[in-house]
KOLVEX-323950 format. One record per residue: residue in one letter; y, z, x of N, C-alpha, C in turn. Coordinates in steps of 0.1 Angstrom, whole numbers, plus 5000, padded with zeros to 4 digits. Atoms other than C-alpha are relative to their C-alpha. Layout:
REM KOLVEX-323950
AYZXYZXYZX ...
REM end
This chain:
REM KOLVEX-323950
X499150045011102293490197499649864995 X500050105005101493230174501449914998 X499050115001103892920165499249924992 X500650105004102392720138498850034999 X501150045002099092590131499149965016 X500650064986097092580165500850045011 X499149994984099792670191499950135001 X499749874993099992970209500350015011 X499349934991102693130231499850075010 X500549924992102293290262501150045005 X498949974994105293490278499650045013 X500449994985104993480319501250095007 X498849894989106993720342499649945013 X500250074982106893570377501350025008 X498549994990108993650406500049885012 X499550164992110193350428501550075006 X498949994987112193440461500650154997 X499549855002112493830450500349994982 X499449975017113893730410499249974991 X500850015008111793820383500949824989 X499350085009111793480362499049994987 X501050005013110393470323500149864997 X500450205004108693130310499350044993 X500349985014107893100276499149865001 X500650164999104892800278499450004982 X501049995012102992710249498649965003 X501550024996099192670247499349944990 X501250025013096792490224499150094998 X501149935006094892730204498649894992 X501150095001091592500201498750084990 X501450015006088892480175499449855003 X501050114993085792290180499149954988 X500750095010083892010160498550065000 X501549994994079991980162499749965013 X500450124988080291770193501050085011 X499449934988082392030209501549955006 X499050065001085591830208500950094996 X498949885006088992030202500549914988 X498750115009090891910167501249974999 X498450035003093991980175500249875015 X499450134987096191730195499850105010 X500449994986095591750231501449985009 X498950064996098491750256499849855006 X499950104995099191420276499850055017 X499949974988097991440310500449885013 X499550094991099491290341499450065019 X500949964983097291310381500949885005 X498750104992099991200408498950085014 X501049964986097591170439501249905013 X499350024987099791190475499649985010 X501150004991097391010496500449995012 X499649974982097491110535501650084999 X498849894995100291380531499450135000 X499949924991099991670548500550174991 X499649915004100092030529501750065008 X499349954992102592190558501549904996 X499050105001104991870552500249984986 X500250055016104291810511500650124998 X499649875004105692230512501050065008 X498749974993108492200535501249994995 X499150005008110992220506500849865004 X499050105002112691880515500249924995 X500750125010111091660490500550064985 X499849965016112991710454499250014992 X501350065010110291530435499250155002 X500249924992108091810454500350134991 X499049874999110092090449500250004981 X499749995018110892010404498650064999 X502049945004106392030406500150135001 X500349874998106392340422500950094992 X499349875007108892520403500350004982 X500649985012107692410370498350014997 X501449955000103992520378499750075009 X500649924988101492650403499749915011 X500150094988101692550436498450095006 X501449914993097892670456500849925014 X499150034989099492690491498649965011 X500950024988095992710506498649884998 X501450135003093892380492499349935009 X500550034990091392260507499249834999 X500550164998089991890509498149994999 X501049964995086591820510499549845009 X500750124990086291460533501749955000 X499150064993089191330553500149804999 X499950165004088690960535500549984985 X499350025010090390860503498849994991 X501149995014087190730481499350114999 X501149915002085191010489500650155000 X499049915001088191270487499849984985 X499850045013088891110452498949994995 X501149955010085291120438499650114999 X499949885006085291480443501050044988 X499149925010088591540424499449944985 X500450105005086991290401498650034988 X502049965008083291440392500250155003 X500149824996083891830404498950005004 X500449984996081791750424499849955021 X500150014983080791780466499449895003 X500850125000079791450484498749934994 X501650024997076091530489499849974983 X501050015014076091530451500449844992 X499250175007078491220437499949905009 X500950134995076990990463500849965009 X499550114993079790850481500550105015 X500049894990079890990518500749945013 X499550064992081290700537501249944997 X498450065007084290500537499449854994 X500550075011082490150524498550005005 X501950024998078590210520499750054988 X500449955019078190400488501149994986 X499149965015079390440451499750064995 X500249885005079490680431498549984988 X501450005006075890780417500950014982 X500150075015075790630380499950114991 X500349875005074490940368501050114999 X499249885000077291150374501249984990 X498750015010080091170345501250055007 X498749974992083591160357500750034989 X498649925006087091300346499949934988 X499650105010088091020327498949974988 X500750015013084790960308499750124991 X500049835008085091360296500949984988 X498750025006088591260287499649904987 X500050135009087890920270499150074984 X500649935009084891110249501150124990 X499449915006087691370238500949934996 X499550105004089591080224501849945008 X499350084992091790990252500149885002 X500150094993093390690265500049975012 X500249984987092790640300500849905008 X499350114992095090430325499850055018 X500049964985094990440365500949875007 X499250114991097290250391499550045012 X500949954988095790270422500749895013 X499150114996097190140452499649955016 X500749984988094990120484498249964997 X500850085005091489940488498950114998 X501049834994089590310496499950034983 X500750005018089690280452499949894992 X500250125011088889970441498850064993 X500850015012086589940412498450015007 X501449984992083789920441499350084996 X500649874993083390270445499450054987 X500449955015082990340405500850104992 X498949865002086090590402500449984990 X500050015016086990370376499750004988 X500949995011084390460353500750094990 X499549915009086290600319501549954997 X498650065002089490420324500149904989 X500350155010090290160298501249895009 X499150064992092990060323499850015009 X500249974986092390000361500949925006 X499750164996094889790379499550105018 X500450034989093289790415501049885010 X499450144995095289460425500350035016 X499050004987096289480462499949905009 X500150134990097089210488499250015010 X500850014991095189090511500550075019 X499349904987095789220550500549895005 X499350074988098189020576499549825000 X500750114996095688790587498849944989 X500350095010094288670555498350074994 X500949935005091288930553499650054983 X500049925013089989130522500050185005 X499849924993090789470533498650084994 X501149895005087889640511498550035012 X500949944994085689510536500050025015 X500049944986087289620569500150165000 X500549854999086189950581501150075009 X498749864992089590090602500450024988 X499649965003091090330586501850004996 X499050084996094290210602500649884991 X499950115000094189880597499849944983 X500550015019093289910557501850094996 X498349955001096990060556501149905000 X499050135002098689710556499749964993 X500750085009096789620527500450154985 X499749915016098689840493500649974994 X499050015009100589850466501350095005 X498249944994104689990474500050124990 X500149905010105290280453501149944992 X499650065012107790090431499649924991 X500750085008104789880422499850104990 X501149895010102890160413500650074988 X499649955009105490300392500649894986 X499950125006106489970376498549974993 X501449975006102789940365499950064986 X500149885011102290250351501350044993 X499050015013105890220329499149934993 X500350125012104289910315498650054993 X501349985008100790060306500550084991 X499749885007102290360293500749924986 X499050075015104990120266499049915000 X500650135010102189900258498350084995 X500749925008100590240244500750034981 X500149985011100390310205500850134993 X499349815000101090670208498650104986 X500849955010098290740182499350075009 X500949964996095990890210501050105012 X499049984986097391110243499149905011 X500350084989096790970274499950075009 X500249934986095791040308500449865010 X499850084990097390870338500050025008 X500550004988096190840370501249925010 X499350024990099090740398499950065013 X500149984987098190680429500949935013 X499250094993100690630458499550055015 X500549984989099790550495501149975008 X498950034986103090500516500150075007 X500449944991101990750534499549995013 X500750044993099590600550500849945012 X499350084988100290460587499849844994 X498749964992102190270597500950035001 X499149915002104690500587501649965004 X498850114998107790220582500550034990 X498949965008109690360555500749904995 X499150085006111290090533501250014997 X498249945006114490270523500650125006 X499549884997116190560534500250014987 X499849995013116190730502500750175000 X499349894999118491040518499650105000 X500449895000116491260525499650065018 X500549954978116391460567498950054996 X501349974995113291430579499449995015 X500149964989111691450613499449885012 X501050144998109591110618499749954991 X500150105007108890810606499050004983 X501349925009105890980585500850054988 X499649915005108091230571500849904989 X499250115011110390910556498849924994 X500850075004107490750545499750104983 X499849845012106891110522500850024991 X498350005009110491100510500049884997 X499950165004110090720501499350064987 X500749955011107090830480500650084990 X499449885010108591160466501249954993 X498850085006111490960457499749884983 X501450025008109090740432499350104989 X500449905008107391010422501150044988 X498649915008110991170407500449874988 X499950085005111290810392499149964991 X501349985013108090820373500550054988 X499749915008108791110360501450034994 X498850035009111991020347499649914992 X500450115008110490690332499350094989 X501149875014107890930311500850064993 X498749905009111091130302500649914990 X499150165010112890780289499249994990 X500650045009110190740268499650084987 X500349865006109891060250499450075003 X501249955003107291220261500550125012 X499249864997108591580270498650075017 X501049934984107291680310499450115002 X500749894998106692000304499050054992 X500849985002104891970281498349924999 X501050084991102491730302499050095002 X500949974989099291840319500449955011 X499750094991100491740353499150075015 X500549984989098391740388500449945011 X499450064987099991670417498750025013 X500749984984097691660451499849935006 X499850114988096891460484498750034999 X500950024995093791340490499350045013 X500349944987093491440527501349995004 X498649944992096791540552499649845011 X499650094996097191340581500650055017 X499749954982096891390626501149935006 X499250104993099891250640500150015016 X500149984983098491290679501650085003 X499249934991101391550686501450004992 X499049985006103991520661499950184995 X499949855009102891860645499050085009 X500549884989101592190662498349944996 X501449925005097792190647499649825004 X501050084994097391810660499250005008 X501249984995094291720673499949835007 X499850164995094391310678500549955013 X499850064986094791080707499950075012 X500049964984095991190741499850144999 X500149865000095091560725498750054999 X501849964998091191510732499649954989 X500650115001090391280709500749854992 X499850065001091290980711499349874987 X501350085013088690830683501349994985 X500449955018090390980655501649954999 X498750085002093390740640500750074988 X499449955016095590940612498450094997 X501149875005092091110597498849884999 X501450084997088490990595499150085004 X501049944993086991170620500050185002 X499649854999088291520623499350064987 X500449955006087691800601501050125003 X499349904998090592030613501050044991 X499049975007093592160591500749904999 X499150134999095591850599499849894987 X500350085009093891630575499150064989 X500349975015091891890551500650094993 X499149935005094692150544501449914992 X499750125012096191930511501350114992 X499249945013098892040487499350004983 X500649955013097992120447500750064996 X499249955010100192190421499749944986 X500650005014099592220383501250024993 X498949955011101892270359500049944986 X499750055017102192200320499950104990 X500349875016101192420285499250065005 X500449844997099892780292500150015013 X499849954987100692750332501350095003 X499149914992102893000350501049895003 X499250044992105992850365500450075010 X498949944989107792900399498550115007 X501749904995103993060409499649945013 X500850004986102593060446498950075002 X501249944994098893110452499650025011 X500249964985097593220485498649944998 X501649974998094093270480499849834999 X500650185001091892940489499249954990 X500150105008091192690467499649875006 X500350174996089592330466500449934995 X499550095007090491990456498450024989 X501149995009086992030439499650084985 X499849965009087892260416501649934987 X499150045005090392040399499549934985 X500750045014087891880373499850124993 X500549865015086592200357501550074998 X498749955009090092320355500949964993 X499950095009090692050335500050034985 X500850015015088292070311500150124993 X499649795008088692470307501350024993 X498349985006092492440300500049904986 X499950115004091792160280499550054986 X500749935011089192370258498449884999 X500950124997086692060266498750095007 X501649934998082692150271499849975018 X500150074988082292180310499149945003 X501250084996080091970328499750105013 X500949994988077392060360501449975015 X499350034987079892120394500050085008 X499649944992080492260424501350085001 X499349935001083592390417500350084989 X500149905012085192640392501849984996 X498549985004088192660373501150075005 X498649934992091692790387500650044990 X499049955008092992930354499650144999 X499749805001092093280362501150025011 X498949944995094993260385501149994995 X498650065013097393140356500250134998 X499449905003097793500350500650115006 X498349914993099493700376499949935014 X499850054991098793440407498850065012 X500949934989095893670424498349954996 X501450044999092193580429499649995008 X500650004984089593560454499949875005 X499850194996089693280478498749954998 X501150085003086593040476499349935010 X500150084988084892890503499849864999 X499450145001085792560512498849915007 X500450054991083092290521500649855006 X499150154997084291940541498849955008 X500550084993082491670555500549855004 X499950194997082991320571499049915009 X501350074996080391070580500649865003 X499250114998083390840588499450005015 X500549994984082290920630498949894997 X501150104998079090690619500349895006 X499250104998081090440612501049935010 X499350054987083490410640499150005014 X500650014992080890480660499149815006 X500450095002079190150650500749875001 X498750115000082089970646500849945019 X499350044983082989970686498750055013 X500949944989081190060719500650145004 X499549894995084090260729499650134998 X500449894999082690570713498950044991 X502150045006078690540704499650144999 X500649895000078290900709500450124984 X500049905011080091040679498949994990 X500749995008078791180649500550094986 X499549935009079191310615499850155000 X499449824998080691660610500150084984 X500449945009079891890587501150184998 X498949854996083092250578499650104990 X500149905017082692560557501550045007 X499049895000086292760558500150124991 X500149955009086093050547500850205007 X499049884997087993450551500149965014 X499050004987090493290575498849975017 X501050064992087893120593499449914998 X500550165006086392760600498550015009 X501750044993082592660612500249834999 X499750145008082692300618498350005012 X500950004991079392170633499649834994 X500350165001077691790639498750024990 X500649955011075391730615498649975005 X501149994996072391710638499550105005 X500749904995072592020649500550055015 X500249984984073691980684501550085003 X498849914998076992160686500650004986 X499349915010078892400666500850085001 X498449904990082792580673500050054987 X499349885010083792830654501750065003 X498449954996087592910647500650124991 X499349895012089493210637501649974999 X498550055012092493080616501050105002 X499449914995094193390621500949985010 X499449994987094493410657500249855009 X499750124996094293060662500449914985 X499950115004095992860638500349884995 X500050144998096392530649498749985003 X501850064997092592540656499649965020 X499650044987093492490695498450045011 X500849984993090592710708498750084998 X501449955007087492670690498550075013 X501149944994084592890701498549925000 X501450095004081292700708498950115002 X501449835005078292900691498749915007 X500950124994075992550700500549935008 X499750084990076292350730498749924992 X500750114997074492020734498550065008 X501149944991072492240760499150084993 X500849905011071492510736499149934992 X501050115006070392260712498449945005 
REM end
């Protein structure tokens, strides 16, 4: 159904909790310049990154914020991560592209290869304005993520003891050093009202009170189960406040581009079944870093705006990696070179095939180096794929294999390589 000059209607039937529900979205019907540019207006897009929360906990219905995403778009219940570190999580969703190719593979050693075009500079070329709030040192301006932004505020305090957190390597210990999520939303009000409105915009909000050590500022009324879980509902609380601010301003939510997702999840040694941390065999691995198990790369991902489905649940697996090209496809924008693929062939009844998922972290180097205590680790290398994981070191010397299915929490990986075999 047309509407106008350029719009087009799409009527959705979706059932949610057994009740068929109809959603009427609208869609830009896109023509293209010489340069491959759409002419009509573009929606307004908004990326709300949930760093260190936990799929299982981000879709346990008790987060409102949470809960408005998912039931005005598509939630992918089975996303997958592809590195258990914030920069190098974030320059995949960033380039649509997998570490080995966008350069950054550690937590501080690399930046993103120069050569590779990110989100933002797609956007900016398609005559966007670009803004980011960022709120943790894992994205300062170092790493290059800000390339395309015309806005970056990076700002964060120093740590405790008077350091610069960018260049301490715990993972931990880089968690006392962020922005509060009332910064971050305070921020990004003031970028947003000291826009024009001649152009749309893309804004990047990033909140980390997630992160340990999981001290919750406010009770903001919401039962939860641990200190973690309040830290979540601190956030999600924020989040709902954003997105009222954007509402105050005019600029109609639904009909946003909106991306909600976490960076990587998060091991709480024993709070949740599928931990793996501390006294549960390894003790190395603080919150995430070193792992590679469900805990920290099974992520939430929700979409929602013009032409998506509402009140929609996908099964089938999915990556954070595919989040740039399904950008630019919805967008009507010329794709770029990636490892991933678009997710709007499931905009239309929720079914598709899952994808295999790759993950790595080369954070083990680093802790390894960083202490004596555990010289032997090493970086780890995962494919997941039909309900099954391969995770193996990246030398070769051991390799477990898990079936998701019958295991999982991941409890009782099968070893295909030993040390000895090797």
């Amino acid at each position: 159904m047309l509407f106008g000059t350029g719009v087009q209607a799409a009527l959705f039937v979706v059932v949610v909790r057994g009740e068929p529900v109809v959603s009427l979205r609208c869609r830009w019907r896109r023509q293209r310049n010489t340069e491959g540019i759409p002419l009509t207006t573009q929606p307004n897009i908004l990326f709300i990154s949930l760093d260190t929360v936990r799929a299982d906990v981000a879709y346990s219905g008790k987060y409102p914020g949470v809960e408005r995403l998912r039931a005005n778009g598509v939630s992918f219940t089975q996303a997958i991560s592809s590195c258990p570190l914030t920069p190098v999580s974030h320059a995949t969703v960033f380039t649509g592209l997998q570490p080995p190719r966008h350069g950054v593979r550690h937590l501080f050693r690399e930046s993103l290869n120069k050569e590779v075009p990110t989100l933002a500079e797609c956007l900016s070329a398609a005559g966007y304005t670009n803004g980011a709030v960022v709120s943790c040192p894992g994205l300062n301006q170092w790493y290059g993520i800000d390339r395309g932004f015309d806005f970056y505020d990076d700002e964060i305090p120093l740590l405790p003891d008077g350091r610069d957190p960018l260049s301490v390597g715990d993972v931990k210990l880089r968690g006392l050093a962020l922005k509060r999520a009332p910064v971050v939303v305070e921020r990004a009000t003031r970028w947003l009202e000291s826009l024009d409105g001649t152009a749309p915009f893309f804004l990047f909000a990033h909140f980390f009170d997630a992160h340990w050590p999981y001290e919750p500022p406010e009770d903001v009324g919401v039962e939860v189960a641990n200190p973690y879980e309040g830290e979540v509902a601190y956030t999600d609380h924020y989040v709902q406040l954003l997105l009222r601010r954007i509402a105050e301003m005019g600029h109609d939510i639904e009909s946003m581009l909106v991306v909600c997702f976490s960076d990587h999840g998060e091991d709480l040694a024993g709070w949740y079944p599928n931990d793996h941390a501390g006294d549960l065999g390894h003790p190395y691995e603080e919150g995430h870093g070193c792992l590679l198990f469900d805990a920290t790369q099974h992520v939430p991902l929700i979409i929602s705006g013009p032409g998506v489905p509402v009140g929609m649940s996908v099964d089938s697996q999915v990556r954070l990696v595919d989040i740039m090209p399904t950008v630019l496809d919805h967008l009507g924008l010329d794709p770029r070179s990636s490892d991933g693929a678009s997710l709007t062939e499931f905009f239309a009844n929720g079914t598709g095939a899952s994808r295999e998922a790759y993950s790595e972290t080369y954070f083990p180097q680093e802790r390894a180096a960083a202490s004596d205590d555990y010289p032997d680790l090493k970086a780890l290398h995962a494919v997941r794929a039909d309900g099954r994981k391969v995770i193996w070191e990246a030398d070769g010397q051991q390799v477990w294999a898990y079936d998701l299915a019958a295991d999982p929490n991941e409890l009782g990986g099968r070893v295909l390589v030993s040390d000895e075999d090797a």
